[in-house]
Structures are given as structure tokens and as C-alpha cells.
C-alpha positions in Angstrom: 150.8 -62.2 -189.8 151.3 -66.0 -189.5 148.3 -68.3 -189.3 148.0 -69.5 -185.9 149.0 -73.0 -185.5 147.3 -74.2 -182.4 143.6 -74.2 -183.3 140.9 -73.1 -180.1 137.6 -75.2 -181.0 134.7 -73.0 -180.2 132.1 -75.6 -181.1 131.4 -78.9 -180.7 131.7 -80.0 -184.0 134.3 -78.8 -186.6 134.4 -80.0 -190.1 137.6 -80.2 -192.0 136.7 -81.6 -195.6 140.5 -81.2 -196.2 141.9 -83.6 -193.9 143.2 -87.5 -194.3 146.0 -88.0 -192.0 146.4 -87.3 -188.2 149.1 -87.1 -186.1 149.5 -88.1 -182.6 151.4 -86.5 -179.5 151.5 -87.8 -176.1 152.6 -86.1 -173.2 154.9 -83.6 -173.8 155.3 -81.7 -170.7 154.1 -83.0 -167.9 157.6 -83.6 -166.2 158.5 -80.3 -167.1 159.3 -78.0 -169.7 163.2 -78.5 -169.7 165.2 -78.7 -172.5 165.7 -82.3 -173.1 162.0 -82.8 -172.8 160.8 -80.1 -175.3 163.5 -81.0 -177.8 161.7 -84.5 -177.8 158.8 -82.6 -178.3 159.8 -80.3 -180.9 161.2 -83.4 -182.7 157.7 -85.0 -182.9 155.8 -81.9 -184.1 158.5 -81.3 -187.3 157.8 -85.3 -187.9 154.4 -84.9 -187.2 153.9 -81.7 -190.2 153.6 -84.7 -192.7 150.1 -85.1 -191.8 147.2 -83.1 -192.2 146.6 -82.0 -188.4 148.1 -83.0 -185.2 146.7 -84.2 -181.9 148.4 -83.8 -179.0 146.9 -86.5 -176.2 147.1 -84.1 -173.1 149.8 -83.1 -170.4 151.3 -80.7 -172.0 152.2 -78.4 -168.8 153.3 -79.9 -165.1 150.7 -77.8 -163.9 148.3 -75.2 -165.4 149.7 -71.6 -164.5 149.8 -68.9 -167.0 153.4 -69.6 -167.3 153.5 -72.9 -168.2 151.0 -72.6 -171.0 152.6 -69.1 -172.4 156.0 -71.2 -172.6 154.6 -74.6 -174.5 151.9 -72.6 -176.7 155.1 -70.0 -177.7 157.5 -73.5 -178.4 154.3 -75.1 -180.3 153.6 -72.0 -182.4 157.4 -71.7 -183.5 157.9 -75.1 -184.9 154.4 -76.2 -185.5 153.5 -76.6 -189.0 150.5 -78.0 -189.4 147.2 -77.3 -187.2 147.0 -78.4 -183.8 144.3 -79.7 -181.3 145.0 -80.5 -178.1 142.3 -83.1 -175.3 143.0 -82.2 -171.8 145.0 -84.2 -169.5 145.2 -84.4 -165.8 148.5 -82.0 -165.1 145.9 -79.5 -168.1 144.1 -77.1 -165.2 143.8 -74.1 -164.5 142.9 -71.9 -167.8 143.1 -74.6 -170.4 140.5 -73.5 -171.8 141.9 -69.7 -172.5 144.6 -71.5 -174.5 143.4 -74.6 -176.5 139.4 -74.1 -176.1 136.9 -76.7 -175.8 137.4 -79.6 -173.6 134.8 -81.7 -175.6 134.5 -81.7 -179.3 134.5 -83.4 -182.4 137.0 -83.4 -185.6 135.0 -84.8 -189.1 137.5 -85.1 -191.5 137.3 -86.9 -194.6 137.4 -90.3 -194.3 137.2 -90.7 -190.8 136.2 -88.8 -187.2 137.7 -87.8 -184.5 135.8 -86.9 -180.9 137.8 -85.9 -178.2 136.3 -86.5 -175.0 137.7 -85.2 -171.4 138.4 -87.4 -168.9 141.5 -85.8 -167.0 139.6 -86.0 -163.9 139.0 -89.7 -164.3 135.8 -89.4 -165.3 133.5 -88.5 -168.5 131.8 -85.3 -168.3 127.9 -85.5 -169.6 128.6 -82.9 -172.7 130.9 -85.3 -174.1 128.7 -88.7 -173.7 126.3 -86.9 -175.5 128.7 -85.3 -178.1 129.9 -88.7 -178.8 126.4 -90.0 -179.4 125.7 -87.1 -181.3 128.4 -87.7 -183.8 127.9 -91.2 -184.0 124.4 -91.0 -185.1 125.2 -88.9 -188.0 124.9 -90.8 -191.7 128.1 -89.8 -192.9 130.6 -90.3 -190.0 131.5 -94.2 -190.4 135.2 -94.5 -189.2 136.1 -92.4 -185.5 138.5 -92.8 -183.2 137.6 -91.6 -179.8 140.1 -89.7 -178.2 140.8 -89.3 -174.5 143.7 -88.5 -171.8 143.6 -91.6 -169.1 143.4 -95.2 -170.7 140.1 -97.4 -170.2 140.7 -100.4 -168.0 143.1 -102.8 -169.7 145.7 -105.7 -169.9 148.7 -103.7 -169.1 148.3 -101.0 -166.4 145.8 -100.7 -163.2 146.4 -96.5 -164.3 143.0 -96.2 -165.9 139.5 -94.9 -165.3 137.0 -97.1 -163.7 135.3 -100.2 -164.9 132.2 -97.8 -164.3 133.4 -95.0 -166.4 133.9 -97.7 -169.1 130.2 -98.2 -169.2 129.2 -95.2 -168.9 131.7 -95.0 -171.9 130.4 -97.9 -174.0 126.6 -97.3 -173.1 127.4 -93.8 -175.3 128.8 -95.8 -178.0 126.9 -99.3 -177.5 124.2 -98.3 -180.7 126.9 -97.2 -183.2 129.8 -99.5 -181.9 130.3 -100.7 -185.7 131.8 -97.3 -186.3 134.0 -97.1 -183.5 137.5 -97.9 -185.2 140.0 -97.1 -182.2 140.4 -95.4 -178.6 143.1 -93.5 -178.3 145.1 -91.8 -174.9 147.9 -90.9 -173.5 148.8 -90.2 -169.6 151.4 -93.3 -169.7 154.9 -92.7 -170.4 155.3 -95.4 -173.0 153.4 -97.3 -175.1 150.9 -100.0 -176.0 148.3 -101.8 -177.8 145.3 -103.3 -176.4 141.9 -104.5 -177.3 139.2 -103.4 -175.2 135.1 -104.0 -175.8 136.3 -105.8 -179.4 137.6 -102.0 -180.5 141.8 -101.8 -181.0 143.0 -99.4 -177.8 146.2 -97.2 -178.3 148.4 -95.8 -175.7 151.1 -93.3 -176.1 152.9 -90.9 -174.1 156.3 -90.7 -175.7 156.2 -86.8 -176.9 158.7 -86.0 -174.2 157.8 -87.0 -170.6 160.8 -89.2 -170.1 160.2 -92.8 -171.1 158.9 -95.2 -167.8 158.4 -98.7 -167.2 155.0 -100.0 -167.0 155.1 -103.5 -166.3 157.1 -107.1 -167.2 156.0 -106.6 -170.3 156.7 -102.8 -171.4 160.2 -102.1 -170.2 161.0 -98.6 -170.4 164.6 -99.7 -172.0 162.2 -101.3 -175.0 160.4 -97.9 -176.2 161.9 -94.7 -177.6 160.5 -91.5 -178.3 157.4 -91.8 -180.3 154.2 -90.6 -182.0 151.6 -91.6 -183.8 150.0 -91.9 -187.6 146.7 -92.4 -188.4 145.9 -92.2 -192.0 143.2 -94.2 -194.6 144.5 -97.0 -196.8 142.5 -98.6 -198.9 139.4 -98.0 -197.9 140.5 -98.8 -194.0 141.9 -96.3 -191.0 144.9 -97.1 -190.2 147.6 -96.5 -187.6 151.5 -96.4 -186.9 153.8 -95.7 -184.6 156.7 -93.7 -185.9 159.7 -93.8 -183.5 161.6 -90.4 -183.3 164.5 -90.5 -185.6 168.8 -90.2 -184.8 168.3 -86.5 -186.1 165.3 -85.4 -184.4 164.8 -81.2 -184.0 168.5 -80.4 -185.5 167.4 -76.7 -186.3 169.4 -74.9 -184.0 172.7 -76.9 -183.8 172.7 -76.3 -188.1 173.1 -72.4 -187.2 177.1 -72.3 -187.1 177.2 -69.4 -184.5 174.5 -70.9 -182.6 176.2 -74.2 -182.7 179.7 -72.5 -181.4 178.4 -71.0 -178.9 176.9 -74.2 -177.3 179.3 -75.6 -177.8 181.7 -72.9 -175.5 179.0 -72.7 -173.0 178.9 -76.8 -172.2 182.7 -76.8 -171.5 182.2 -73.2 -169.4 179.4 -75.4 -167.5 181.4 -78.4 -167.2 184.6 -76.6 -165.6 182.3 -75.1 -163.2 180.6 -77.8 -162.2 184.1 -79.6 -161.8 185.4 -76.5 -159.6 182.4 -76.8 -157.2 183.0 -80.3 -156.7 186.4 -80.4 -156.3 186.1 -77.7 -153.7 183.0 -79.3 -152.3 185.5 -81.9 -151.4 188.2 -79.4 -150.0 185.6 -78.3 -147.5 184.6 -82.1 -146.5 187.7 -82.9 -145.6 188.3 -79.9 -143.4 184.8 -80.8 -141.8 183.3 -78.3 -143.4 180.0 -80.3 -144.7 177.2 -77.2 -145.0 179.8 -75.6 -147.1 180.7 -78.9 -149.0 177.1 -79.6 -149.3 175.9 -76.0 -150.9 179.1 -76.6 -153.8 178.0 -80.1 -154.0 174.4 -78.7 -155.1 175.7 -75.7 -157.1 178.1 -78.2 -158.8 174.6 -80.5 -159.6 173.0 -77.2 -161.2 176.1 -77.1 -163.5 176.1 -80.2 -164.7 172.1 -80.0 -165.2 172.8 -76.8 -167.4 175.1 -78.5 -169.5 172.9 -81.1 -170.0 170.3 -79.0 -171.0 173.1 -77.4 -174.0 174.2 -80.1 -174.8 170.8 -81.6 -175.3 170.3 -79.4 -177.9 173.2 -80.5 -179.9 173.4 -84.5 -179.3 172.4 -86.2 -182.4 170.2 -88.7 -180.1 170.4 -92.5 -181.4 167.9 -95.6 -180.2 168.6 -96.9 -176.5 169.2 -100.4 -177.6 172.4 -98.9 -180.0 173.9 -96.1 -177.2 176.2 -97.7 -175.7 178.1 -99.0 -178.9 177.8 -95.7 -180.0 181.1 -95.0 -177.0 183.0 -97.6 -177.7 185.3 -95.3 -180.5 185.6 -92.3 -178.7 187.1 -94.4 -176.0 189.5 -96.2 -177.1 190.6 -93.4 -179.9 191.5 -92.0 -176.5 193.5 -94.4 -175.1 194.9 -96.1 -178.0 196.2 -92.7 -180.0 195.7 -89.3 -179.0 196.8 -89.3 -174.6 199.7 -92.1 -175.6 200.5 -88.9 -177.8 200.1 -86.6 -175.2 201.7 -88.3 -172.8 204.8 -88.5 -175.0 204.9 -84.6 -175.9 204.2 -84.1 -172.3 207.6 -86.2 -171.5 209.3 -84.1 -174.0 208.5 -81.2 -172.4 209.5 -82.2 -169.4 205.6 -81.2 -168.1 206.0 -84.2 -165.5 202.6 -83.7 -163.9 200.9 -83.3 -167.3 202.2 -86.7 -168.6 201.3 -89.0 -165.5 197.3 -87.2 -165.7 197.5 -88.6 -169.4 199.1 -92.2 -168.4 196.5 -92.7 -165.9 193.8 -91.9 -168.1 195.1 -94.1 -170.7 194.8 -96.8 -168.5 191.2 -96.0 -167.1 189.7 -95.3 -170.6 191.1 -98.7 -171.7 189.0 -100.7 -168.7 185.8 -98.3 -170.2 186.6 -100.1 -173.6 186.7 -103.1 -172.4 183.2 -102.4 -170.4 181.5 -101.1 -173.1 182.2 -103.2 -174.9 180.2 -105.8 -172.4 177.0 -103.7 -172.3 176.9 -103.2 -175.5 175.1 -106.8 -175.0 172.6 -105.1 -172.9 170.9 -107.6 -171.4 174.1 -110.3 -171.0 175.8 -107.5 -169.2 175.5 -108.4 -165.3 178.2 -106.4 -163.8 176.3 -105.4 -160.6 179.8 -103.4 -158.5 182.1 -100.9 -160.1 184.8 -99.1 -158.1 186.2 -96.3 -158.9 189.3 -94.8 -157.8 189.3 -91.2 -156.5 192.5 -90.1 -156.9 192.8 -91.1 -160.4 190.2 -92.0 -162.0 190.5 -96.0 -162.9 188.0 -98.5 -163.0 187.5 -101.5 -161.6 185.1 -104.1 -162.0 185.1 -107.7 -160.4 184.5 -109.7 -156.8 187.6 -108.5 -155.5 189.0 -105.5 -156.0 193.2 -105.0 -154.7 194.2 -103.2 -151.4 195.5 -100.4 -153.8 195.0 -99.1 -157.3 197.1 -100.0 -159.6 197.8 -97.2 -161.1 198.0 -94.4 -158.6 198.7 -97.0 -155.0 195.6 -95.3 -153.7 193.7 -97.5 -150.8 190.9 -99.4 -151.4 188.8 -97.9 -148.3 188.9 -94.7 -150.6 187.4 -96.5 -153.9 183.5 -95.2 -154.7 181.7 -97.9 -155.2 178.7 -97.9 -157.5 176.2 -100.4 -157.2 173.2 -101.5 -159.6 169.8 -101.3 -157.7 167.3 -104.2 -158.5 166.1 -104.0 -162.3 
């Protein structure tokens, strides 16, 4: 039988001679358990099997039913390949502790400590204050990192426990405050370093709850995907961040029948989410809108299930290179393979197959060009794009011409998409 992975502490203190590295995980699941999310998260538990033990900084549900934590403890014990602990977080009710045990205890490892304290309620429970003083007293512990969910007040983010709570906090500490290295949480969707009380605070919460803005100064468009390192180097604890890398979780899109049949059900998913839309438009232009309005939701669950596949095969790279990352694909399009099959389509005499082709040509060429643009992310200050209906072209500019001029169609019909205020 396979050693269980996720490790249920049953005391307050738990000694692990063994240990010199630590991982970090920060809120996995607290947006959900979809795909996308929890192949971020797998992603950070294979990177995170080159340390000794992992910690994963709370939230790993969206809310603590049995379901939730069958469905993330199943995922953890399948990829997991080191031990894991787990601190509570705020979305962590219900029976947390029937899964991942004590909500206050303390890791000693062998150069350094760990003591997780709960404070998912926005506050710091007794036990804990007196575990951490506790631990600190002892002789040999000399390096810790206290451990909690929701960040102590700071620079960054008003999203944090009281300025009370910190002194109930630091009273705890106040005697042994030497040996108090780091504080460490999670709870915000990003991440950041602070100082707080002269001890180095870190934040992280990029183990799969998609990636937020938290102020000016921590843009979500600046942070990827991420975990943590903690690890002794000469003589010192030590941290990093480790962002996720291009190839992050690729078990499953390596097994070739696997991978095929992804692949098979995307483009099922995709046609049927096109064929609810394009009768959802059928049915508004006979007046028909409850009926165009249930196709236009089934049509949005399609395209959601697709996403979900094909998160499972995209070989993700950083933000910041993305959109570069189109620019070939689009103008192999246009440049070579519809001019090819607009030509065989002429040959043919397939009339209606060779003027779908031509008009894409010319579209994909204008998404070149745009790329091409925001590829400079920041110079890029298109704020209108239209969008012709009938055949797909794009326009970008002040003015835009009574027709299109590809397919003639009127400008009243264009979709316009504007950019909302960054």
C-alpha cells in the first residue's frame, strides 16, 4: 500500500530530524477545483517534490463540504511526492480537521522550525499563542518561520488581521524574537515581500487561485504562478520564489491516447459551442430571445469545457511572452496555408469554400499586425476594436468605414469591443 502523502498532525509538536528544505503552496482552490486551477496546482506539487516536505498555506477548497476535500485530498495523493502539511485558511471549514488534522502545531526540522498557527477566522486562537511560545523557549529551535493563512497588517494590502491581533501575535513572540526568521501566509492571490516588527514577511497565493491585482504596485499582469523554497545555506534560512515553469504538470498530455483523445474532444466542444451560438443568433433574429438566451448559455458551457481540455494540454508560457507566442500561427495562416486553400478551393470550383478562406486571409493578417502591437504590452493603447459579424475582419482605429471591406457589411452591425479602465 502507498505511504500516505498528506500527513494528519495529531500532536502539537512533530519532530522530523530528516528534513532541510520546505516547500510552499498558496491557495490552490479556493476559486474552485476546475481544471485550469488544479493543473496549476498539480504543477507546484511535482516542482515542489525537490524538497523535503511541502506546506501548503490554506484555501485549498471553495468551501469545506465532504466533497470538496475528497476531490483535492484524491488530486494531492496522486501527484504528491513528498509529505504534505496543510494550515487552515478561511474558505478551510467544515471537517478540516477529519482531513489534514491539527489546526495548531509545530514542524522541528533540522536546521530550522516551523509553527503553524490558525488564524482563518482573523484571529489567533489561545492553543496556538501558547504553542508558539512553547516552541520558542526550547534550546535547540533557533531558526522558525511562523506560518499562518491571512497576512499581519502591512505596506501592501488593508486584507489582513488586526493591528490587535498583531500584538497579541508579537506579545507571544516578543521574548524569543531573535529566533523568529520569517512570517509566512497566503489568502492573497499574488505575491509579496514585506518587513513587519523588523522580521522579513512573505506572501503567496499563486498555487492556483487565478492571479489578482493587489494594488499600484503588484499588478496581477507582473506575477505568474508560483511557490515557494525555504532551504539553509550556509548556516542561514533562506527563501525563494520559484515561478512555475512553460512545462508545468505535462503527465497526461505525454500519454499518446490520452493526448488524442483531448485533443478530438476540444474540437467536438468547440463545434458545439459554435452551433449553439450560431443558432442562438437564428432565434434573436426571429425574436425569439429566451430561446436565443438558453443556446447562448449552453454555447458558454462549451466553450468552458474546452477550456478545461485544453487546459490540460497547453504548454503554458509567462504572461509578459503570450502574446508573441501568436504572432506565427497567424500569419502562417494568412501568409501560406488559406492563400493555399483558397487556390484549391478555386480549382475546385468550391465557390463558397474559397471566399470563407479569402476573408480569413485578410482578417488573420490585421491579427498579425495587432499582435504584433501588444506584444509591447504596456505601449499597446488600442482601447476600440470592431469586429465584423458577417465575416470575421478586424478593425482597429478612430474611424472605422460605413462598410467592411471585405464582405460590404454595415457598420451599425460591427461588435464593438472596448477596453474597461486598467
Amino acid at each position: 500500500m502507498a505511504k500516505q502523502k498528506i500527513q494528519k498532525p495529531n500532536q502539537p509538536v512533530i519532530r522530523l530530524p530528516w528534513v532541510n528544505s520546505m516547500g510552499v503552496i498558496g491557495d490552490p482552490g479556493c476559486e474552485g477545483l476546475g481544471t485550469y486551477n488544479m493543473k496549476v496546482f498539480a504543477g507546484t506539487l511535482e516542482k515542489s517534490a525537490e524538497d523535503d516536505i511541502t506546506l501548503i498555506a490554506g484555501d485549498l477548497v471553495p468551501a469545506g463540504t465532504e466533497h470538496y476535500y475528497r476531490e483535492i485530498s484524491e488530486l494531492t495523493e496522486a501527484i504528491a511526492q513528498n509529505d504534505i502539511y496543510v494550515l487552515r485558511g478561511n474558505h478551510d471549514t467544515g471537517d478540516y480537521e477529519k482531513y489534514f488534522g491539527r489546526r495548531n502545531y509545530a514542524l522541528l526540522a533540522n536546521a530550522f522550525s516551523v509553527v503553524v498557527l490558525d488564524n482563518a477566522m482573523r484571529t489567533f486562537e489561545e492553543e496556538g499563542l501558547e504553542l508558539l511560545k512553547q516552541v520558542l523557549a526550547m534550546e535547540e529551535v533557533q531558526r522558525v518561520v511562523i506560518a499562518f493563512h491571512i497576512p499581519l497588517p502591512n505596506h501592501y494590502i488593508p486584507n489582513s488581521v488586526s493591528k490587535e491581533e498583531l500584538h497579541r501575535l508579537r506579545t507571544a513572540y516578543e521574548p524569543w524574537k531573535h529566533k523568529v526568521k520569517y512570517f509566512l501566509c497566503g489568502h492573497v492571490h499574488s505575491r509579496f515581500e514585506d518587513v513587519v516588527d523588523g522580521i522579513p514577511l512573505i506572501c503567496t497565493g499563486g498555487g492556483g487561485a487565478l492571479i489578482e491585482d493587489v494594488s499600484e504596485e503588484i499588478r496581477a499582469c507582473d506575477v505568474e504562478h508560483h511557490m515557494v523554497h525555504f532551504f539553509t545555506e550556509n548556516g542561514e534560512l533562506r527563501y525563494r520564489f520559484d515561478e512555475l515553469p512553460e512545462d508545468s504538470y505535462d503527465r497526461e498530455r505525454k500519454e499518446p491516447v490520452m493526448k488524442e483523445n483531448l485533443e478530438k474532444t476540444i474540437a467536438a466542444e468547440l463545434m458545439a459551442h459554435l452551433r449553439y451560438l450560431m443558432f442562438a443568433d437564428r432565434a434573436g433574429r426571429r425574436g425569439m430571445m429566451k430561446i436565443a438566451n438558453l443556446f447562448e448559455a449552453l454555447a458558454a458551457s462549451e466553450y468552458h469545457h474546452a477550456r478545461n481540455f485544453y487546459s490540460i494540454l497547453q504548454n503554458r508560457v509567462p504572461f509578459g511572452e503570450s502574446v508573441e507566442a501568436f504572432i506565427p500561427g497567424e500569419s502562417f495562416e494568412h501568409r501560406h496555408f488559406y492563400k493555399m486553400m483558397e487556390a484549391y478551393a478555386g480549382e475546385k470550383g468550391s465557390l463558397l469554400t474559397k471566399q470563407a478562406f479569402s476573408g480569413a486571409a485578410s482578417a488573420e493578417k490585421v491579427h498579425e499586425e495587432l499582435l504584433k502591437e501588444a506584444a509591447e504590452l504596456e505601449c499597446f493603447d488600442r482601447k476600440e476594436i470592431f469586429v465584423c459579424p458577417i465575416c470575421g475582419y478586424v478593425m482597429a482605429g478612430d474611424q472605422v468605414p460605413e462598410r467592411c471591406p471585405v464582405c460590404g457589411g454595415p457598420s451599425r452591425q460591427f461588435e464593438v469591443f472596448q477596453a474597461g479602465q486598467s
